[in-house]
Backbone as CSV, one residue per row, in Angstrom:
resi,resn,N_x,N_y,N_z,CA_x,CA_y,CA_z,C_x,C_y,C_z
1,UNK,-42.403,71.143,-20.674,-41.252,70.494,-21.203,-40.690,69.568,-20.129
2,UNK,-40.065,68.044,-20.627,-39.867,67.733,-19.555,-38.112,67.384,-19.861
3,UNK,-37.764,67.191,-18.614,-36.269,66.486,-18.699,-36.048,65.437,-19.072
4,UNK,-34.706,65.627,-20.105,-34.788,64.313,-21.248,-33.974,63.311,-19.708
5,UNK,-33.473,63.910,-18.970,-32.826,62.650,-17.532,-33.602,62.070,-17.121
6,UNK,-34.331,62.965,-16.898,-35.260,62.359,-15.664,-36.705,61.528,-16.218
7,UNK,-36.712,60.612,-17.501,-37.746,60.162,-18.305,-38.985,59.585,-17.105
8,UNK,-39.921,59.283,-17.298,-40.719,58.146,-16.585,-41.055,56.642,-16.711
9,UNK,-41.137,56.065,-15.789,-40.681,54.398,-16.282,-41.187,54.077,-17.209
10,UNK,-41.313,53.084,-17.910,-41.765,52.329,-19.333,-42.957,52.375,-18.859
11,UNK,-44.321,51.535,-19.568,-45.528,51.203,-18.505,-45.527,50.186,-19.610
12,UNK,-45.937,49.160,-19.175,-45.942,47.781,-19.820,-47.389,48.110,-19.887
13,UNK,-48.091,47.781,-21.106,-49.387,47.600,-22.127,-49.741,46.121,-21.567
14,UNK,-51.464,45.901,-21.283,-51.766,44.539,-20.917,-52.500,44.253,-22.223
15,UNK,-52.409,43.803,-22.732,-53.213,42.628,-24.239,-54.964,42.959,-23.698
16,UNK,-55.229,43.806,-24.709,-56.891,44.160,-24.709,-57.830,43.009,-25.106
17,UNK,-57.566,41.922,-25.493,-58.046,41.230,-26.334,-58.018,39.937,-26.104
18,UNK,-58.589,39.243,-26.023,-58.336,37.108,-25.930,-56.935,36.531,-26.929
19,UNK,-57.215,37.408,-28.165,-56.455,37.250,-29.195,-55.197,37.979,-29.063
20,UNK,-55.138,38.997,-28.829,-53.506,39.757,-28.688,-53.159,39.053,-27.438
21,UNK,-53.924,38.601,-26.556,-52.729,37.348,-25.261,-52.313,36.181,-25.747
22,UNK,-52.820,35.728,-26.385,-52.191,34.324,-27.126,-51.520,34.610,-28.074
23,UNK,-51.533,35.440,-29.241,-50.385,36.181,-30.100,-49.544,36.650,-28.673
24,UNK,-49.191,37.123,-28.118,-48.131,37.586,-27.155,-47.351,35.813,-26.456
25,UNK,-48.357,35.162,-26.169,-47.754,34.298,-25.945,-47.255,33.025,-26.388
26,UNK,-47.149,33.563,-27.816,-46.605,32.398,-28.668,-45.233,33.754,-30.129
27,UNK,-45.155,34.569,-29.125,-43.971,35.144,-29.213,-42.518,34.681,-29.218
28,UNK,-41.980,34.606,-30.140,-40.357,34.254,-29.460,-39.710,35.035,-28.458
29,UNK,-39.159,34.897,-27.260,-38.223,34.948,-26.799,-37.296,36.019,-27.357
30,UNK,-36.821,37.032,-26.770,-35.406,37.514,-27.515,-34.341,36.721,-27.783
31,UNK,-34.086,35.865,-26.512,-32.619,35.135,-26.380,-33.258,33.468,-26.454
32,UNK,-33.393,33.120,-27.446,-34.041,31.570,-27.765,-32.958,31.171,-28.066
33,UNK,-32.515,29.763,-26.863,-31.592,28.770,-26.640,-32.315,27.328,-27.279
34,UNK,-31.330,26.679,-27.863,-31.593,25.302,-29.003,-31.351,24.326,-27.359
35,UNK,-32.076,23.259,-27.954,-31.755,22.139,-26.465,-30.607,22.211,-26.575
36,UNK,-29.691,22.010,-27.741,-28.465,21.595,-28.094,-26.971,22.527,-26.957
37,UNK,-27.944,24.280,-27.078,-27.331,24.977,-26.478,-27.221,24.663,-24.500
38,UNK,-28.445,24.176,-24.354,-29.199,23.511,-22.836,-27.653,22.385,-22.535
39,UNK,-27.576,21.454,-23.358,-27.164,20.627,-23.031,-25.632,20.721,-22.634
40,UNK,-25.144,21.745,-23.767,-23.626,21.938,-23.242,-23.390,22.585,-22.245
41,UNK,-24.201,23.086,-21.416,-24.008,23.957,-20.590,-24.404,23.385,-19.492
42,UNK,-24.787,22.111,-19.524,-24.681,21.361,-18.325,-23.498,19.853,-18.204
43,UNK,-22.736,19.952,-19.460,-21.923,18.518,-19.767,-21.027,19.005,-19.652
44,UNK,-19.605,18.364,-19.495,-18.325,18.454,-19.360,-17.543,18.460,-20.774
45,UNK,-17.153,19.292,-21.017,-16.368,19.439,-22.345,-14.986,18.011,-22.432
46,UNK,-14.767,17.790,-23.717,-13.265,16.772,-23.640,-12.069,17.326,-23.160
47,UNK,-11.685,18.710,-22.909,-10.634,18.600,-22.030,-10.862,19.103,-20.738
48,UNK,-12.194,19.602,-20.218,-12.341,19.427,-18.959,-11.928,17.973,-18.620
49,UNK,-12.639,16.659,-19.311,-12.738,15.767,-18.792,-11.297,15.262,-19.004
50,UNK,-10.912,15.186,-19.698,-8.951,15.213,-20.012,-8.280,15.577,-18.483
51,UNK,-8.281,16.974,-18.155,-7.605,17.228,-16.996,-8.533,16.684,-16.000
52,UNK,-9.459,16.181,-15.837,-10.109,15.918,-14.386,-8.998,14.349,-14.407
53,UNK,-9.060,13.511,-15.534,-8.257,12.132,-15.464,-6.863,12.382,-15.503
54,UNK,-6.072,13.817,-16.105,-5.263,13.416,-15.636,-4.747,13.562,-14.222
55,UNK,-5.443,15.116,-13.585,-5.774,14.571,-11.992,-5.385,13.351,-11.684
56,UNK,-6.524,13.280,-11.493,-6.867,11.588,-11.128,-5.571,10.738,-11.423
57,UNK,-4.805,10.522,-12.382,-4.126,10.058,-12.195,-2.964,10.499,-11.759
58,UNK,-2.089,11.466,-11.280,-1.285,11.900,-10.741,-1.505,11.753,-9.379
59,UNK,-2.484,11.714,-8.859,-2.862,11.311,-7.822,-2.394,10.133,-7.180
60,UNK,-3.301,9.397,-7.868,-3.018,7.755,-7.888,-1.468,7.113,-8.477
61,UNK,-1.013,8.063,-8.874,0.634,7.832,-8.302,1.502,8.026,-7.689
62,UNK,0.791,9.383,-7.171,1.779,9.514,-5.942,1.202,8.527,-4.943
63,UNK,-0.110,8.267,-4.824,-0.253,7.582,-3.139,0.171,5.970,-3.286
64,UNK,0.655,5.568,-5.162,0.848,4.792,-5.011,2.319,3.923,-4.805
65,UNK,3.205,4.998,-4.969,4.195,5.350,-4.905,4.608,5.364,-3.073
66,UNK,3.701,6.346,-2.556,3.932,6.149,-0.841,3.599,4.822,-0.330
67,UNK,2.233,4.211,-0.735,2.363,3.144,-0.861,3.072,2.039,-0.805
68,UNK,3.930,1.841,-1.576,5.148,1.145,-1.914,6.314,1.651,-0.765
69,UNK,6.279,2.714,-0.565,7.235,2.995,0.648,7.262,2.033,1.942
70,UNK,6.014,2.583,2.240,5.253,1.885,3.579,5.405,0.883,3.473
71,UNK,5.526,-0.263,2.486,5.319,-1.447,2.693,6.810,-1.990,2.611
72,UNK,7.759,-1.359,2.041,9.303,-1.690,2.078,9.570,-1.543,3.678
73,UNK,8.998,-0.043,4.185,9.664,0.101,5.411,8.949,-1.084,6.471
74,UNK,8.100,-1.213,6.403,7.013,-2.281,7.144,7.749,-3.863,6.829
75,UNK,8.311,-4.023,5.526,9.110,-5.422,5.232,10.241,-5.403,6.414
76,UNK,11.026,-4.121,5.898,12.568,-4.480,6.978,11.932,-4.328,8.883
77,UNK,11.190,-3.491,8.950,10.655,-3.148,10.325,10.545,-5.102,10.802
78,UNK,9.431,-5.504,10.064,9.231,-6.975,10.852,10.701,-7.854,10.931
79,UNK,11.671,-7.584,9.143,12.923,-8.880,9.376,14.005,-8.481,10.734
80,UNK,13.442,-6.865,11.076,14.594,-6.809,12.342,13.890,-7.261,13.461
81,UNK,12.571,-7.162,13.311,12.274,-8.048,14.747,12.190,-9.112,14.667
82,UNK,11.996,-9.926,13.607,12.615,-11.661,13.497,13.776,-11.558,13.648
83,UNK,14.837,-10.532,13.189,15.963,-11.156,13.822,16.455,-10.962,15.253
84,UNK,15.669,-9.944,15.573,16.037,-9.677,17.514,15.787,-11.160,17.840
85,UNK,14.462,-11.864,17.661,13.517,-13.030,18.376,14.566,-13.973,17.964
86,UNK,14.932,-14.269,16.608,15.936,-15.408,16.468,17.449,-15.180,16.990
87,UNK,17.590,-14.108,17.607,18.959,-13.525,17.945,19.123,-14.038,19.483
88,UNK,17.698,-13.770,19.903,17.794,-14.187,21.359,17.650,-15.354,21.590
89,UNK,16.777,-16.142,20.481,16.955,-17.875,20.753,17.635,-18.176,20.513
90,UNK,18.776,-18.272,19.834,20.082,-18.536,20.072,20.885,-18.524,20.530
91,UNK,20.740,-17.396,21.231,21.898,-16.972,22.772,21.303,-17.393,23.600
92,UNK,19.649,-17.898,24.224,19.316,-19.203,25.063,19.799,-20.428,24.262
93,UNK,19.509,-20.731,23.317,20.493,-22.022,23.167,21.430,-22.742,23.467
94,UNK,22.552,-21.636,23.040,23.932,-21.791,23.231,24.239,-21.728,25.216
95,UNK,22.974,-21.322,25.933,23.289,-20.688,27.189,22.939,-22.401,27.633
96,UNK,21.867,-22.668,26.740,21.317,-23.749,27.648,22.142,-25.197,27.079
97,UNK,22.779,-25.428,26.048,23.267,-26.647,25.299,24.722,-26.468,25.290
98,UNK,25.161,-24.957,25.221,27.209,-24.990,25.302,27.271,-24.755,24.432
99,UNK,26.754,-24.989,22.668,27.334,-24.788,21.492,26.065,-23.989,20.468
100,UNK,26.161,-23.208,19.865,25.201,-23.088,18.460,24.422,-24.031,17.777
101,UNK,23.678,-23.662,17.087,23.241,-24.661,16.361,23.580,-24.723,14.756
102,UNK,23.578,-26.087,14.191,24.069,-26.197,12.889,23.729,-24.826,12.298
103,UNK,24.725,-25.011,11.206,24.590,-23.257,10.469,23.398,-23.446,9.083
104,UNK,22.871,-24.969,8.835,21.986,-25.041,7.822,20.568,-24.953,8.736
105,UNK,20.123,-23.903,7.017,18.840,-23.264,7.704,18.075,-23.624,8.276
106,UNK,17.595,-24.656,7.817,16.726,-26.106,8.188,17.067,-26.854,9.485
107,UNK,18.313,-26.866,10.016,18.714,-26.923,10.962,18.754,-26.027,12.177
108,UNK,18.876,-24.804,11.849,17.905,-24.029,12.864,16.731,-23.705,13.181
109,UNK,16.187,-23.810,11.876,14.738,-24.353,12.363,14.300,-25.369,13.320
110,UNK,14.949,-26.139,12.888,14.658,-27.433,13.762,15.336,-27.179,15.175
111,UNK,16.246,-26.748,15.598,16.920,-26.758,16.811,15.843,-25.773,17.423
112,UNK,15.848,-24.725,17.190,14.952,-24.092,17.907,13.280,-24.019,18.309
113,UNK,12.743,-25.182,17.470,11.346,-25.004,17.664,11.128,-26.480,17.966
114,UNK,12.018,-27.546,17.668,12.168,-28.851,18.115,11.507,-29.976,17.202
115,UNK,11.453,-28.944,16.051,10.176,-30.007,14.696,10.928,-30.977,14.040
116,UNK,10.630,-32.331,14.269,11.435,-32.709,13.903,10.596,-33.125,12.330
117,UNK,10.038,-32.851,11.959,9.277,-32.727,10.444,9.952,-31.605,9.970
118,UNK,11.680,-30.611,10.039,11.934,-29.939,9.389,12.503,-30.409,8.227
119,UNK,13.125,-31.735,8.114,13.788,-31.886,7.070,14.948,-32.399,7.388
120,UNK,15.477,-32.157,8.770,16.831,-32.267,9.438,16.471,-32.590,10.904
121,UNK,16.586,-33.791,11.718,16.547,-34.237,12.755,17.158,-33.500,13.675
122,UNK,16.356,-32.830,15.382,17.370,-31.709,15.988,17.856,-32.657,16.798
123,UNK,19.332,-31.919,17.021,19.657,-32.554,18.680,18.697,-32.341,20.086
124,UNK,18.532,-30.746,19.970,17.530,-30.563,20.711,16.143,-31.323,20.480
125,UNK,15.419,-31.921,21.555,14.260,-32.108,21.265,13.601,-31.870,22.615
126,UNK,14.323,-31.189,23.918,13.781,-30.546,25.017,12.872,-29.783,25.176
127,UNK,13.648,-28.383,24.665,13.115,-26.875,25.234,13.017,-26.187,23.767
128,UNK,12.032,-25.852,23.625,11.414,-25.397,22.320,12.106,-23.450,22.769
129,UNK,12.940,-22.898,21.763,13.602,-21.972,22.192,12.712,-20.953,21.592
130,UNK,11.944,-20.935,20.170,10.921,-20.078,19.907,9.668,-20.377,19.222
131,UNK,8.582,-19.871,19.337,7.483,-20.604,18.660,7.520,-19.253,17.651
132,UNK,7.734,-20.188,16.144,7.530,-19.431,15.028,6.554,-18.180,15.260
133,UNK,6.286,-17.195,14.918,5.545,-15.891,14.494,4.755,-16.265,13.136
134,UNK,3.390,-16.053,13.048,2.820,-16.047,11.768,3.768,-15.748,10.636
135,UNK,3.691,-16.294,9.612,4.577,-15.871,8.412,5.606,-16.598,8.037
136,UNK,6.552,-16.679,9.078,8.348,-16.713,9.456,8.457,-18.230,8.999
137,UNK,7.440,-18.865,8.919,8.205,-20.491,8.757,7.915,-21.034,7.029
138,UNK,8.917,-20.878,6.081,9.057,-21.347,4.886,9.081,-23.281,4.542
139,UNK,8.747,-23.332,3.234,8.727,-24.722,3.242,9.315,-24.889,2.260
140,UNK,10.537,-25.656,1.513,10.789,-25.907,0.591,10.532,-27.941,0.340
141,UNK,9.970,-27.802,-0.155,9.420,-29.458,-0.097,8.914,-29.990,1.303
142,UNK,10.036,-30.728,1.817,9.914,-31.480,3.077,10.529,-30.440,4.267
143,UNK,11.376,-29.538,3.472,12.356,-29.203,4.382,11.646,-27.530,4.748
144,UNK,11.396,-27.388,6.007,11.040,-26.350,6.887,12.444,-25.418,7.493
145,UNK,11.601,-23.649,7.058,12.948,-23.167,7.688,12.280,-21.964,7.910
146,UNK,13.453,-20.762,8.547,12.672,-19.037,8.993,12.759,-18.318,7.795
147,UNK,11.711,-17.890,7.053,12.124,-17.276,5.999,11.598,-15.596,6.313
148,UNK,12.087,-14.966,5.584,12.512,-13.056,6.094,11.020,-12.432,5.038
149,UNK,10.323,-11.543,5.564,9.021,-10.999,4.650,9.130,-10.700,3.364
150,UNK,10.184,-11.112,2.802,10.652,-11.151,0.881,10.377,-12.296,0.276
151,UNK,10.364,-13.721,1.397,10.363,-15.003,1.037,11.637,-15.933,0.912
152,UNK,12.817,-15.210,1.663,14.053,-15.932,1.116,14.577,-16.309,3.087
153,UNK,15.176,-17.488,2.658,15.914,-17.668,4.451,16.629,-17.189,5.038
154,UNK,16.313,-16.717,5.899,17.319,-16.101,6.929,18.609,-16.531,6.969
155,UNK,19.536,-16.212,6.739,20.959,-16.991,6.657,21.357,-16.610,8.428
156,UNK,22.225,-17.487,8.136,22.868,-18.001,9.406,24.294,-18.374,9.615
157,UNK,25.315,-17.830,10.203,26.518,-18.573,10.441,27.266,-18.456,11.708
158,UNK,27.797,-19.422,12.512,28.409,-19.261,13.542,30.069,-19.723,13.498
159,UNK,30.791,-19.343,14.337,32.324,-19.649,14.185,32.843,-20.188,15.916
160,UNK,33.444,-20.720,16.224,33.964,-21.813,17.263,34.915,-20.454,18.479
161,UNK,34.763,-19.236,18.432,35.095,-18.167,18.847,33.715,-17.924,19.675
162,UNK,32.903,-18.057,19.186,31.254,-17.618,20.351,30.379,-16.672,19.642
163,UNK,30.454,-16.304,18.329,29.933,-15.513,17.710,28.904,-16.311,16.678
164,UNK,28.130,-15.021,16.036,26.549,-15.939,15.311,26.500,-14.909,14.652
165,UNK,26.245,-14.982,13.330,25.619,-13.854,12.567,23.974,-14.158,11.655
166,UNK,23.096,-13.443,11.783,21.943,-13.488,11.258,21.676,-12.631,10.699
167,UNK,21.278,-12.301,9.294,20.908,-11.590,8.550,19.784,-11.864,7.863
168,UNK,18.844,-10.917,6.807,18.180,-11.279,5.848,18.649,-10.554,4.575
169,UNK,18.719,-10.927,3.434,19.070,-10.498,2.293,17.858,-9.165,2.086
170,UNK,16.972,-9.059,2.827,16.191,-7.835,1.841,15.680,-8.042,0.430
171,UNK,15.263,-8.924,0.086,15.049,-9.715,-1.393,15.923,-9.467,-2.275
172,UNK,17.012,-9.537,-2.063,18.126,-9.218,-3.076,18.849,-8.106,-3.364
173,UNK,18.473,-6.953,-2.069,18.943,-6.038,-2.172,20.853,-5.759,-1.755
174,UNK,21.409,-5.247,-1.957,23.131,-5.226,-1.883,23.639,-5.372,-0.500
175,UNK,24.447,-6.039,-0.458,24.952,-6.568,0.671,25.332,-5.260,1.424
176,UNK,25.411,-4.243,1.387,25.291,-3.160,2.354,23.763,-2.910,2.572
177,UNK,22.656,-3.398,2.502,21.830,-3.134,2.668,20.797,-4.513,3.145
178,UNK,22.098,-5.170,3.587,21.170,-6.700,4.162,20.939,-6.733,5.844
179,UNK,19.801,-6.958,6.188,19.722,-6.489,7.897,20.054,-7.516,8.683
180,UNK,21.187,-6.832,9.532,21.791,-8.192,10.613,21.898,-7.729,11.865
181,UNK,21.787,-9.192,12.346,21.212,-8.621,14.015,22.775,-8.040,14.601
């Protein structure tokens, strides 16, 4: 008698015959998969592919979003160092001539770089007080002037007291938020 636990392994039967191996091997499969079944199981379903884009795009808004940061802070970063550079040619100006220069834009252009192709003839035509920076020099027709990394001119005003104010509008942003030297 033997123990129903302890059975002995299966013994797999080899095909006696030419004919019972080729009947064996044109057997189905227990678990017979359709290509159809093949194929989904290697493709991306529609809302896998749904959330992979919308990923993707949440993504691509936030960096585009920082993006846009960087390049605001990078705008005002350069108009304060145009206005340090035009802050200090003006206080050589005034050091080297006694007075300011006209308060039209075009006119400081011209005083300080000595062009007289700005539009406005300088008094100065000596001592060239700054050589424009890539970018900084705007053209409106004939008339040449410093314009701020938004595209608009640097404004300018002086008063008969010894004072100068230079600002840039920030492309239109609120006058608490316009950068002056």
């Amino acid at each position: 008698m033997t123990n129903p636990l302890f059975l002995p392994p299966p013994t797999t039967r080899r095909p006696d015959s030419a004919a019972q191996l080729s009947a064996s091997r044109h057997q189905p499969p227990l678990l017979r998969s359709s290509p159809l079944d093949a194929r989904r199981s290697t493709a991306f379903t529609l809302i896998e592919l749904l959330v992979v884009i919308t990923v993707i795009a949440i993504l691509a808004g936030l960096t585009l979003a920082a993006m846009g940061g960087v390049q605001k802070k990078g705008a005002r970063a350069r108009a304060e160092s145009d206005i340090q550079a035009l802050s200090a040619a003006i206080e050589e100006y005034r050091r080297d001539l006694g007075s300011f220069p006209a308060t039209a834009s075009n006119a400081l252009y011209a005083e300080l770089t000595t062009d007289t192709t700005a539009g406005t003839a300088p008094v100065n035509t000596t001592k060239v007080f700054l050589e424009p920076p890539p970018g900084i020099v705007g053209t409106n027709g004939s008339t040449k002037f410093f314009q701020d990394p938004w595209g608009t001119a640097y404004q300018y005003t002086n008063n008969a007291a010894g004072f100068f104010e230079i600002w840039s509008t920030a492309g239109g942003a609120p006058s608490a938020q316009h950068i002056r030297n």
